[in-house]
N, C-alpha and C positions, 0 to 999 in steps of 0.2 A: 411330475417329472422334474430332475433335475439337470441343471445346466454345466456344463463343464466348471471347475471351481466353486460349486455352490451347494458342496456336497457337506450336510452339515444335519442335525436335529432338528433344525427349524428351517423351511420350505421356502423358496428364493422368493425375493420380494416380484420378480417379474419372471415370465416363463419363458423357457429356453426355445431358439432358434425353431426350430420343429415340435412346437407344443400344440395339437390338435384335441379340443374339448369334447369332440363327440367320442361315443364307444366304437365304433364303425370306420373303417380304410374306406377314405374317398379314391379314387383313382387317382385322383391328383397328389394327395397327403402319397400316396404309394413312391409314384412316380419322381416324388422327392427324396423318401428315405431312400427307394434305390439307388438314385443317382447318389446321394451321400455315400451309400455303402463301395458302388459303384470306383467313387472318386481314392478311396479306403484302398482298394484291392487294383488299382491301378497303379500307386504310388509301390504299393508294397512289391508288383509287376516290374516295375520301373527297376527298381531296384535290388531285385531279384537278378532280370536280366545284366545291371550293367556290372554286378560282379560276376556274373557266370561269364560273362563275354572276358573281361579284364583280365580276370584270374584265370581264365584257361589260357589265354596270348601270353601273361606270364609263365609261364610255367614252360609252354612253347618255346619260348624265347632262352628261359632257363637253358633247357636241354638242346635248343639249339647252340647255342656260347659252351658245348662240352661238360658241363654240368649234368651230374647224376646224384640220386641218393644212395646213400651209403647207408651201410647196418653193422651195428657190431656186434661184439660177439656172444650179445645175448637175442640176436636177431631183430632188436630195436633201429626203425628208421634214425639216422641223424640229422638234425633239422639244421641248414646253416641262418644266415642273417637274411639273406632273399627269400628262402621259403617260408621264414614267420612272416616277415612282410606280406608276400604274397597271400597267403592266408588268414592270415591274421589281423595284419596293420590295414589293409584296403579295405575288409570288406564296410571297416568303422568309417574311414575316408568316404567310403562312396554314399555311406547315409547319409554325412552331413550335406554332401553335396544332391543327392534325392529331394533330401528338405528344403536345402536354399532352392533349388525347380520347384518344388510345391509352392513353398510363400510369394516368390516373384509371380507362379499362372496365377494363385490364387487369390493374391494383392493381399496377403495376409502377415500383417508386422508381428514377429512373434515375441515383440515386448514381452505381454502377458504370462510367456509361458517360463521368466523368469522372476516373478514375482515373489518378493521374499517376505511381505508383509505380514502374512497370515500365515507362517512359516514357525514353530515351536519347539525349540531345543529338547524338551522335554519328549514332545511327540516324536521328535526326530531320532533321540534315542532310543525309544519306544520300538519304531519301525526298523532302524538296523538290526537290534536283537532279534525283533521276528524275522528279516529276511536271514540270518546269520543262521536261528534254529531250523529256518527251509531249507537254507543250503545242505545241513545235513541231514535233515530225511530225506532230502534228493539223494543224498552219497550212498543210505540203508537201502532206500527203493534202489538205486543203479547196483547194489553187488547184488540184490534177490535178482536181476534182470542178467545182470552178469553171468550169475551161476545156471540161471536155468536156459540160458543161449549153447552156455559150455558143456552141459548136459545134454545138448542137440547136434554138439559138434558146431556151434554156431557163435559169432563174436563180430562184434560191431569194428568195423572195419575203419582203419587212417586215425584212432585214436593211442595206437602204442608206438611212440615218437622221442624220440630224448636229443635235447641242445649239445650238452657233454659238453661242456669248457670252453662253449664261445663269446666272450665277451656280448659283442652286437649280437648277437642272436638272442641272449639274453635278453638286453638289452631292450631290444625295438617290441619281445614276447613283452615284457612289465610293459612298458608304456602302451601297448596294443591294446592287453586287459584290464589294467588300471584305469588308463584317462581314455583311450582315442574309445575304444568298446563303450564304454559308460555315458559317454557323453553322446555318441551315432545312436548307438538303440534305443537310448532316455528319447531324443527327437522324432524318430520314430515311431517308436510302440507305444508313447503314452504322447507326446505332443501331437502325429498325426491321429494312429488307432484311435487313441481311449478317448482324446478329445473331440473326434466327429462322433465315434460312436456314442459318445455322451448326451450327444444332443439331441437322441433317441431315449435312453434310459441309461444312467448311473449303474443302477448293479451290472445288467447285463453289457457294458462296457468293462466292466471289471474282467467279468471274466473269458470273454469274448478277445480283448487285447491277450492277457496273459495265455490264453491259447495260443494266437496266433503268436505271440513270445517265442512260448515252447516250441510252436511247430517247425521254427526257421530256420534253428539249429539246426537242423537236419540229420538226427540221429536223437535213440531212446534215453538216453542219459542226460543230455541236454535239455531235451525234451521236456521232460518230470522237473529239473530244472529250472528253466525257462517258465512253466506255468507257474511252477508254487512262487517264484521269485516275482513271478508279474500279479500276483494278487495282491500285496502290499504293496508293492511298488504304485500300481495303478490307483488301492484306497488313500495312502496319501497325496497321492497329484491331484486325485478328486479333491480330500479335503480342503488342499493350499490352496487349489489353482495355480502349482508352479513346478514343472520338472526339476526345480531345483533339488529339493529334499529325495526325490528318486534317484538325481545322478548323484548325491553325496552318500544314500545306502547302495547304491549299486557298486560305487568307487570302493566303499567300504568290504562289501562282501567281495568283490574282484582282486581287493587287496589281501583278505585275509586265504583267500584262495593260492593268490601266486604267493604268500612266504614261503611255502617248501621248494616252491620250485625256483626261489632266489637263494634257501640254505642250502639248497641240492647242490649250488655251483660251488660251497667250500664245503658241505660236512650232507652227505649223504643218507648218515644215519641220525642223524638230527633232523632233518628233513619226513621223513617215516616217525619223526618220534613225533613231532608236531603234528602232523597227518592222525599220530592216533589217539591225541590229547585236543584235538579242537572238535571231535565228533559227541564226545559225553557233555565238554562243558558250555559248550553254544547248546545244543541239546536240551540239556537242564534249565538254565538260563530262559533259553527261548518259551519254554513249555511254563515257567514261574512266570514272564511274562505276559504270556497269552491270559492264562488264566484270570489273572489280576485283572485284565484289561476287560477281559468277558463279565465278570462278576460285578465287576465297577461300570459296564455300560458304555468304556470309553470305544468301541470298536464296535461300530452299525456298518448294516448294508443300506444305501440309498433303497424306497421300494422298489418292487417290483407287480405290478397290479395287472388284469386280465388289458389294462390299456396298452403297457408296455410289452405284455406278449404278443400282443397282435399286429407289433411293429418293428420285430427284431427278428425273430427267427425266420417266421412267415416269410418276411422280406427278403433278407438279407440270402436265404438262398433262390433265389431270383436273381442275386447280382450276380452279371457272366463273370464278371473279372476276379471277383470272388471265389470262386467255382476253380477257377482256371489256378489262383496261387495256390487255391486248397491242395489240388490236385499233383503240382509241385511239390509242394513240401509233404505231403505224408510219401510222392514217390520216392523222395531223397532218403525220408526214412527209412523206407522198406529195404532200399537199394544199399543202404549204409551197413547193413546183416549179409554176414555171407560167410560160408567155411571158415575154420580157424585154418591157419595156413601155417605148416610147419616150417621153422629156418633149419635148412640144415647147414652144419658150419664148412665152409671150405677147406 
């Protein structure tokens, strides 16, 4: 088993937190992975609700101050400076604030999970390209999900939105994606998830986090997203032992995501032109990358052995709170599909 940070070729000189010798769940051994998992899916709870609660009284509040959305006249929502906030800028705010509640109940100093020592320019490179070549088989996977929704009469619903020429709205949109996103989900998904889950087993933290990644988005595009982007993300947190390197590739891909929609604000069709030149060459790029990395050994998965099966799946659904955010976010997803809705113009 490996230990959070100790994900490496060579086996931690001491066993991690929850390291149990026998082949066999004791009740007791149980009784603690659950409460781990437990602790996992309460946070993610916590957090879940305090933007549903926020963001709905926002939004209240919006439309109670005579505020409404507008559409133009290609039937596109217009988003102003309150509405990216509201959705956008808080839901990142309320992470950090989740986290800083986890570490004060949990008396956990999360020095560690900034640690840049074991930290590899090289490696780091490495991992942007992979997450940069996900990004866009996320974008291939979401038009085949696109088209066969639209083929059902069916389309994912609050994702066709345009700023059109607001300064702040812009604005508070970069910094929501770029830093405040990158740095709330990095604490999160790989400093809470992938690190308790770690203390169970390494691989199955890997991809265990990057589910639950994807699933929070709350819609199918993000979704595919959200998973492929949390499996690199989450192998090099393992190898460093430090959210740093995740939230410099996440900054990175959230960066290279928002440039069209920073060119959209002066040249529209420069914006589309970039849109249709980052999908081949991150792509290609990405796929020379991997392979090199496969062929040369640099890219392992921690094991995973009949020990660590019998203490992650087994378990973990067991955890009620687990159970309970599952059950949120795949309804968000389902609930995110619904009729294409025709504008008809005034």
């Amino acid at each position: 088993m490996y230990n959070y940070g100790q994900y490496s070729s060579v086996p931690p000189q001491s066993p991690p937190p929850y390291y149990f010798p026998q082949d066999y769940v004791t009740p007791d051994e149980k009784r603690k992975i659950r409460k781990n998992y437990n602790s996992i899916g309460l946070t993610l709870l916590f957090l879940y609700l305090l933007i549903e609660i926020v963001c709905t009284a926002g939004y209240a509040v919006y439309y109670a101050l005579g505020n409404d959305i507008i559409y133009n006249e290609d039937g596109k929502a217009v988003m102003d400076f309150w509405c990216m906030f509201i959705g956008g800028g808080f839901p990142a705010i309320a992470a950090m604030i989740i986290f800083a509640f986890y570490c004060a109940i949990k008396k956990y100093n999360p020095k560690e999970l900034f640690n840049t020592s074991r930290m590899n320019t090289g490696e780091l490179i490495k991992y942007i390209l992979i997450v940069l070549f996900f990004q866009q088989v996320s974008l291939i996977c979401s038009m085949f999900i696109m088209s066969a929704l639209e083929s059902h009469g069916l389309e994912v619903m609050g994702m066709d939105y345009v700023i059109e020429h607001d300064p702040k709205a812009y604005a508070i949109d970069i910094i929501s994606s770029v830093i405040l996103a990158p740095i709330g989900e990095e604490l999160i998904y790989r400093g809470i998830v992938l690190r308790q889950a770690a203390k169970v087993s390494g691989r199955f933290a890997i991809f265990f986090s990057a589910l639950i990644f994807g699933l929070m988005h709350g819609n199918p595009y993000q979704m595919i997203l959200g998973f492929l982007l949390g499996i690199p993300l989450a192998m090099i947190t393992l190898k460093t032992g430090s959210i740093v390197p995740s939230i410099i590739c996440h900054v990175v891909n959230n960066t290279i995501a928002s440039i069209p929609t920073l060119v959209e604000y002066f040249d529209e069709t420069a914006a589309s032109v970039i849109n249709i030149v980052c999908i081949p060459v991150f792509f290609i790029i990405g796929i020379i990358v991997l392979l090199i990395s496969f062929l040369n050994g640099n890219i392992k998965f921690p094991p995973y052995t009949e020990h660590h099966k019998k203490r992650t799946l087994p378990i973990l659904i067991t955890s009620w709170s687990m159970i309970v955010i599952m059950v949120f976010y795949i309804y968000d997803i389902i609930t995110s599909i619904g009729p294409i809705e025709e504008y008809i113009s005034a």
